[in-house]
N, C-alpha and C positions, 0 to 999 in steps of 0.2 A: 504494500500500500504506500502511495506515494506522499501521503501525512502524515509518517513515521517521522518521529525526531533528528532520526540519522539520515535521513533523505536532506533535511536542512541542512545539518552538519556538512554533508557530500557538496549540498550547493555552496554553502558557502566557501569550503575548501577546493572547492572548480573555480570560484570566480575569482579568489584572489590568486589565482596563477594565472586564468585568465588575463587579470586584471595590469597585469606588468607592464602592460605594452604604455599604458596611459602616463607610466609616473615614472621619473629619471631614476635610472639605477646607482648612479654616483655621481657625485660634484667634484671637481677639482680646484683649490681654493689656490692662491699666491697673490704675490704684492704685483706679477703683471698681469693676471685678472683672471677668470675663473672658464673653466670647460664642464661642460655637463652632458654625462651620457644617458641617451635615452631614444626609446625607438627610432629606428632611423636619422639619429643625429649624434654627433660630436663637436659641439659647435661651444664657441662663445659668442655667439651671434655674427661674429664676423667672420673668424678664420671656422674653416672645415677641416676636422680629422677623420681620418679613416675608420671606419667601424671595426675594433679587434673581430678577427673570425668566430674566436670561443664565445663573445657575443651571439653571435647566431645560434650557436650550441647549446650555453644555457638558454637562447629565449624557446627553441626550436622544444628544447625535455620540460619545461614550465610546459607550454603550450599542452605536450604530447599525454603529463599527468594531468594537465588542468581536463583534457577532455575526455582522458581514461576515468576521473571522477567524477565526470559530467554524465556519463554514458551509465556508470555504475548505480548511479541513483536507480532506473529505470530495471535493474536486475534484480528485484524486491524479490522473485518467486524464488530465487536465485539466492538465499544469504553466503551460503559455504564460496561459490564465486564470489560472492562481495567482500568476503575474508578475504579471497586473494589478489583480488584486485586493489586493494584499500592494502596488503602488504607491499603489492609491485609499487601502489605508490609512494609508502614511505620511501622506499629505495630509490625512486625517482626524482624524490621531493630533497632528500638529501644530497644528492647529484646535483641537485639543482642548486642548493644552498654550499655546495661545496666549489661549483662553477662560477657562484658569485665571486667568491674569492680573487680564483684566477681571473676572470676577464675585467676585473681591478687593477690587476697586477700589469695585466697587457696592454691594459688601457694606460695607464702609468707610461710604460714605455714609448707611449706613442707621442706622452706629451713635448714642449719645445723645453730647452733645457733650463734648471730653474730648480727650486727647491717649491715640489707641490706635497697641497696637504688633503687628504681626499676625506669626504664627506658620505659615508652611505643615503643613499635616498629612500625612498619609500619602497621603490620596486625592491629593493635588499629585504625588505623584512615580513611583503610580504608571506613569502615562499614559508617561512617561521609560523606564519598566522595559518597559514594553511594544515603543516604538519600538525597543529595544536587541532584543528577540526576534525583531520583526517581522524586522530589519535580517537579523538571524540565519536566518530560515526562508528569505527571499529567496534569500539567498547559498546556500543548500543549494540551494533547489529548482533555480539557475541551475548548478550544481555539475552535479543529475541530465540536467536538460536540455543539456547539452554535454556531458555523458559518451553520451547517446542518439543524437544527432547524429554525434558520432565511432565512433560502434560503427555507424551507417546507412553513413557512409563508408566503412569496411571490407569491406561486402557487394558 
């Protein structure tokens, strides 16, 4: 049923992977003035940097769990799949938060020379917010699936 609590849980942790494309994933701060990455830009308004590769890599596995836990809401009949689906995602979602890292790091390198100070953005945490849903839907649907279980051993 799709007004299961863990069904929201699943939404919410789809959208904020989803949701990355919208918010800068890091700022780059110094005294000759700041760069900011985020969808399709590297920019300080003026000069353009090239987007790191690993960029695409984390947005491309956000995207690929955001929509594995988009799809999984809908696999209700399904809990034991939604066990494992909602397992692939933490793995996915850590990949993800582990990829932030690096394409900081590359991003860094791309910048002009200079001592910079880097800023996480929002798209950095939300990947964080999501794992915390994720964590959340799991724990329900494993709630459901042993409350079914004990009601079969009653019969």
């Amino acid at each position: 049923m799709l007004q299961r609590i863990q069904s929201i849980y699943l939404l919410l942790a789809s959208l904020c992977l989803l949701a990355v494309v919208l918010f800068p994933l890091y700022d780059f701060n110094s005294d000759a003035g700041s760069f900011t990455l985020k969808m399709c830009s590297f920019s300080n308004g003026e000069t353009a940097l090239a987007i790191p590769v690993l960029y695409w890599v984390w947005l491309s596995i956000a995207w690929l769990a955001g929509l594995m836990l988009l799809a999984s809401i809908f696999g209700y009949k399904n809990r034991g799949g939604q066990l494992k689906r909602g397992r692939l995602a933490y793995v996915l979602i850590l990949a993800v938060l582990v990829c932030a890292f690096f394409v900081g790091g590359a991003a860094k390198e791309l910048l002009p020379e200079g001592t910079w100070q880097s800023v996480y953005g929002v798209a950095f945490y939300l990947p964080a917010a999501s794992l915390a849903f994720n964590f959340l839907a799991n724990r329900a649907i494993k709630g459901d699936e042993d409350l079914v279980k004990s009601l079969d051993r009653l019969r």
